[in-house]
N, C-alpha and C positions, 0 to 999 in steps of 0.2 A: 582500439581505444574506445571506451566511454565516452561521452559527450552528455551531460547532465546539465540541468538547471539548478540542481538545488541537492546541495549536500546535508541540509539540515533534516531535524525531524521527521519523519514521516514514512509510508508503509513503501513506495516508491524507493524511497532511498536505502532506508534497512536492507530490502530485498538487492539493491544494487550491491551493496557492502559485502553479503552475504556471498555473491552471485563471482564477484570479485575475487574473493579471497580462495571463494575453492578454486576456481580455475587456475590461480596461482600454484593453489598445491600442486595444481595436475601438472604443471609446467608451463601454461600459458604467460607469457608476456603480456602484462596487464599493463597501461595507464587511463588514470581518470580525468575527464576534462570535465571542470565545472562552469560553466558562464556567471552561475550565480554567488561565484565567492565563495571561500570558506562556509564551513560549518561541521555541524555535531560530526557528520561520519567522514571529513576528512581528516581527521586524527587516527580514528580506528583503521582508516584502511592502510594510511600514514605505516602506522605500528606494526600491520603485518603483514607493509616491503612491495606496497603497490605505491606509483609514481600518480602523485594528484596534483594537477597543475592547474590554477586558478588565474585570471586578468591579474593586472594594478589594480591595487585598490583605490578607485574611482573617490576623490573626495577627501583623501589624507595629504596627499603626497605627489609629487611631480607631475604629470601628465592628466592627471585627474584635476587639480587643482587647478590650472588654467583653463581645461577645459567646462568645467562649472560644475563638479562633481556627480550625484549620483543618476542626473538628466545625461549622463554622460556613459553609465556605465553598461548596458549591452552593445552601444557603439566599440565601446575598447575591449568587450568581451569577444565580439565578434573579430577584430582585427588581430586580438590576440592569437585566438582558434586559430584564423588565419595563417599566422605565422608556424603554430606549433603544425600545423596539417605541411604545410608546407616543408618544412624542413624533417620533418618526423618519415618512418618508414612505418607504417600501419595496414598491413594488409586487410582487417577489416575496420568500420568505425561503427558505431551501433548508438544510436540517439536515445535516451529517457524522457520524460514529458516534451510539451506540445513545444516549449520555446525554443528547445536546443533544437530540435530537429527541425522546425522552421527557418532558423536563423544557419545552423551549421551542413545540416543536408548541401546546399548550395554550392556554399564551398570545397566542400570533399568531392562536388560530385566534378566544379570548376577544377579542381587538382587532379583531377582525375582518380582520386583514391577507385581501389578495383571493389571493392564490396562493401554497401552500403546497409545497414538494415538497423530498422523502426520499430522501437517498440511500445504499443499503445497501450494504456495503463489503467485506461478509465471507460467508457460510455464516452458520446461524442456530444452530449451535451452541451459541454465548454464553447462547441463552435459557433451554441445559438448566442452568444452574446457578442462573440468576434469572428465575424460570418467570412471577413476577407483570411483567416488565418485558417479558416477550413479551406477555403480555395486552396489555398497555399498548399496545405497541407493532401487535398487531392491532385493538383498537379505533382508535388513531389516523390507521391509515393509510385509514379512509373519512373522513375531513377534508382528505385530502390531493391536490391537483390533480396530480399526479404522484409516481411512485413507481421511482426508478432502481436500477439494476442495472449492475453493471460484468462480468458476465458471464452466458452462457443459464443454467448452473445458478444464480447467486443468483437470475435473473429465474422461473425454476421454481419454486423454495423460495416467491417471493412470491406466485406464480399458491395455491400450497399454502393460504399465510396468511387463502386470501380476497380478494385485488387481484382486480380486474378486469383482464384483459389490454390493456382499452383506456389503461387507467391504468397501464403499466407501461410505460418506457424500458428501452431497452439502450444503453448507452455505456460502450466500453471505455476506456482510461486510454491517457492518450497519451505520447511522449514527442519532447522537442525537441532541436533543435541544441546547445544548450548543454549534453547529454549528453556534450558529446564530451571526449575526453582532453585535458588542455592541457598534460601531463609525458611525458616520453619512457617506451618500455616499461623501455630497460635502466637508465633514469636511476631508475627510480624499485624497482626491483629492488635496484640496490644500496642504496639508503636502504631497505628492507626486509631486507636481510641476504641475500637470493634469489641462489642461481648463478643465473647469464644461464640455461643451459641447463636447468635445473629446471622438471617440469612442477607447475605451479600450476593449484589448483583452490581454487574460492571460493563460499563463501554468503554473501548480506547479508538478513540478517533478524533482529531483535532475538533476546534468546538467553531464548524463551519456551518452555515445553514444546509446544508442538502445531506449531512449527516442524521438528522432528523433527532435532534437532544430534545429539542422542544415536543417531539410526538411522546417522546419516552416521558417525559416529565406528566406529558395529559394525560395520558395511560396509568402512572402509578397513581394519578390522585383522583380517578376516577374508583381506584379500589386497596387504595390505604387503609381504608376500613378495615378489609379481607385480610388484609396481610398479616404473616408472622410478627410477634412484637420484635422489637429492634431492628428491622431492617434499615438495610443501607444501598445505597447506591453511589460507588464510585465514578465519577466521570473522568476519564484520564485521557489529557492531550493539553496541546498547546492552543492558549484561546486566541479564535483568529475573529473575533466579533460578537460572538454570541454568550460568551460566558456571562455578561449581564445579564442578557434577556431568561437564561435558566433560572440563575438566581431569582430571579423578581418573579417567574414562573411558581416556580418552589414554595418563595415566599408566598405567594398569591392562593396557594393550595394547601398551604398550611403543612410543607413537605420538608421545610427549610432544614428540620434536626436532622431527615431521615438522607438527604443530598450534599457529598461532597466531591467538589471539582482540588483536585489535587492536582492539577498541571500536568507537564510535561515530565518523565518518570524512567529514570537507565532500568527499573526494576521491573519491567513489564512482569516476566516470568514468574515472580513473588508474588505479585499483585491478583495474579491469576489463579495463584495455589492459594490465598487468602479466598477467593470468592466462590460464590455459588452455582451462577447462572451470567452467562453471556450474554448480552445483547447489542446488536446490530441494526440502528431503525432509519440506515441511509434511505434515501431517496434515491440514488444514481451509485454504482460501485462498476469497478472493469473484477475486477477479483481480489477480496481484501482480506492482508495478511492478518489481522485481527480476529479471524472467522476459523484460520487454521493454526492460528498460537492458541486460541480460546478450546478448542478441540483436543489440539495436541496433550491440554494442561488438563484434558477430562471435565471440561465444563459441558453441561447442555446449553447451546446456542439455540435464541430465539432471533430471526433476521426477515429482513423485507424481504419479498421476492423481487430483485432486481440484479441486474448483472449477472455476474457468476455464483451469488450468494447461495442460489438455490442447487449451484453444482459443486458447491462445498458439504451444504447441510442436506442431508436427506432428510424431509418431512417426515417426522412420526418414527425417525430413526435414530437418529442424531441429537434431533434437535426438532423446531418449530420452526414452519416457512408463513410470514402473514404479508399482506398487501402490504405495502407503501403508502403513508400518508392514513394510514386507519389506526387510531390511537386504541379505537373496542379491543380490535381484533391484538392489538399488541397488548392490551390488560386483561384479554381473556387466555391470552399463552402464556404470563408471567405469570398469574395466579393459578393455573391448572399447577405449575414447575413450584413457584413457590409452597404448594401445598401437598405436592407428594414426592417424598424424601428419593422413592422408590425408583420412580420414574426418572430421577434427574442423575439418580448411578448409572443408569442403564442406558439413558441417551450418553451421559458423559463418557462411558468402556465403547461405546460404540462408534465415536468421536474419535477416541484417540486410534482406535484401531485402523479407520478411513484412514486418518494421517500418516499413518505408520504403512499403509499401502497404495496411495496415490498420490502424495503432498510432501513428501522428505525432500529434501535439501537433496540430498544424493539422485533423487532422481530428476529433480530438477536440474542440476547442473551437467550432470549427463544429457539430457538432451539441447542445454546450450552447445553444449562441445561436441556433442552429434551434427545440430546447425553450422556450427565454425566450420567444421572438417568437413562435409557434406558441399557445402559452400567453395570452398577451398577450391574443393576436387568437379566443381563446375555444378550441382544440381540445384535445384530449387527447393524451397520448403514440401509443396508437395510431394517431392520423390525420397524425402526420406521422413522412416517410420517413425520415429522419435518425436515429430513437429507434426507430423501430418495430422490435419484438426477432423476431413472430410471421413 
């Protein structure tokens, strides 16, 4: 079983969905536990025959409603897990972001479930603002038969924590065939409002601060000047705060025609065949699937060096690697891309071929189920080749 916080949007959950569904093909006995309710990819997984079991809904209806609703709801999330671990036969349970495994590790490890394992998704940054949830989270992880990493730096940060590196996975995020575009480039330019000939550059990553929207935005208007006429800038995700501060950025730079935030988007893959050039200006990433859909789809990616970004893109191969937090350095790598047509075929065939030989969905899920079975059969992450990160 899964154990999740969050079935809605985001690179996290995609990648669970994904992760889910093939293992089903192979014959695994999937279900998905969400604490955080409903959302976008419990329907999808729903559809193709994985069991997703969510709390009460805290706040509508019975038990929720006496107890004062949604102040209420990780307490009933928690109690619920409880019951489903209990009565459930699960020989592994495997946690996604920080709250499940916090809150749920506990209990599996209280039920004795036999194989526990954590998967960490991001840089450990989150812990500087909830310092007692990193305790947490380092006392837990010696109950846990495995401890995954989606790139060598979060797998470092956990060597940090106290893992044992024999307990430590590395598995990158994979992605599949069904990445692919199913709208034409110009068809769907002109439902975007896009000249055909307009070079397009795109970010997908919800509009959080540590994503760095606001760098990208001081970067293009530091050389809007230079740029091809009509460009665009797609910004695609769901706004968790910041979409104001772009806009008024934008406006502020006189960027407003050339900047649109299109929300949250089922058409990733379209969106990608519509555009030109990736970009990536997080501040903090564990390994983000936006970096190998952006590839996959033959863009040249421009991204910070943090996390895994820079074990995605090869500098000067692929794509562009610039610091974090340096708007120059990210206006002098858009405008080299933007200004030679050449260069940005050549990173983008070079992109997809990475993908196509370290980043597949296939070989991603094969080394989950090398982990499961590996596990199973008594070994630890470091004794099998598949996860082994050292």
């Amino acid at each position: 079983m899964f154990v999740t916080s969050s079935l809605d949007v985001g690179g996290t959950e995609r990648q669970l969905a994904l992760i889910s569904t093939a293992l089903r093909a192979r014959g695994w006995s999937i279900a998905v536990f969400s604490t955080g309710g409903e959302g976008r990819f419990a329907e999808v997984l729903r559809r193709d025959g994985i069991s997703v079991i969510v709390p009460p809904r805290s706040g509508r209806r019975g038990l929720g409603i006496l107890l004062g609703g949604r102040a209420f709801r990780l307490p009933l999330a928690v109690f619920h897990l409880f019951r489903v671990l209990w009565t459930g036969q699960f020989a592994i349970v495997h946690f996604f972001l920080p709250e499940a495994y916090i809150t749920g590790a506990p209990l599996a490890y209280l039920l004795r479930t036999r194989l526990l394992v954590m998967s960490r998704r991001s840089l450990n940054n989150y812990q500087q603002n909830v310092p007692l949830g990193g305790l947490i989270e380092r006392r837990l992880h010696s109950l846990t038969a495995a401890v995954l990493a989606n790139s060598r730096s979060v797998a470092k940060q956990l060597e940090g924590e106290g893992v044992a590196a024999r307990r430590i996975g590395l598995i990158y995020n994979g992605v599949g065939e069904t990445g692919r575009a199913c709208v034409g480039r110009a068809q769907l330019r002109a439902v975007l409002g896009l000249e055909e000939a307009a070079l397009v550059l795109v970010i997908i990553a919800n509009l959080i601060p540590y994503k760095g929207h606001l760098d990208l935005i001081q970067a293009l208007g530091r050389i809007a000047g230079r740029m091809p006429p009509s460009w665009q800038l797609l910004v695609v995700g769901r706004d968790e705060g910041v979409g104001a501060a772009i806009r008024s950025r934008a406006e502020a730079l006189g960027l407003s025609p050339h900047v649109s935030l299109v929300g949250v988007r089922s058409d990733i893959p379209d969106l990608l065949n519509a555009s030109d050039i990736g970009v990536l200006a997080s501040h903090q990433e564990g390994f983000s699937n936006a970096i190998i859909e952006g590839m996959q789809a033959g863009l040249p990616m421009i991204v910070t060096d943090v996390g895994g970004n820079a074990e995605a893109v090869v500098d000067g191969e692929t794509g562009i690697v610039v610091a974090p937090r340096d708007p120059d350095a990210l206006a002098d790598a858009i405008l080299r891309l933007a200004c030679d047509g050449e260069l940005r075929q050549r990173y983008g065939e070079a992109g997809r071929r990475r993908v196509e030989a370290h980043f597949s969905l296939e070989a991603c899920v094969g080394a989950y189920e090398a982990l499961y079975r590996g596990l199973l059969a008594g070994k630890r992450p470091g004794e099998i080749p598949q996860v082994r990160y050292e």
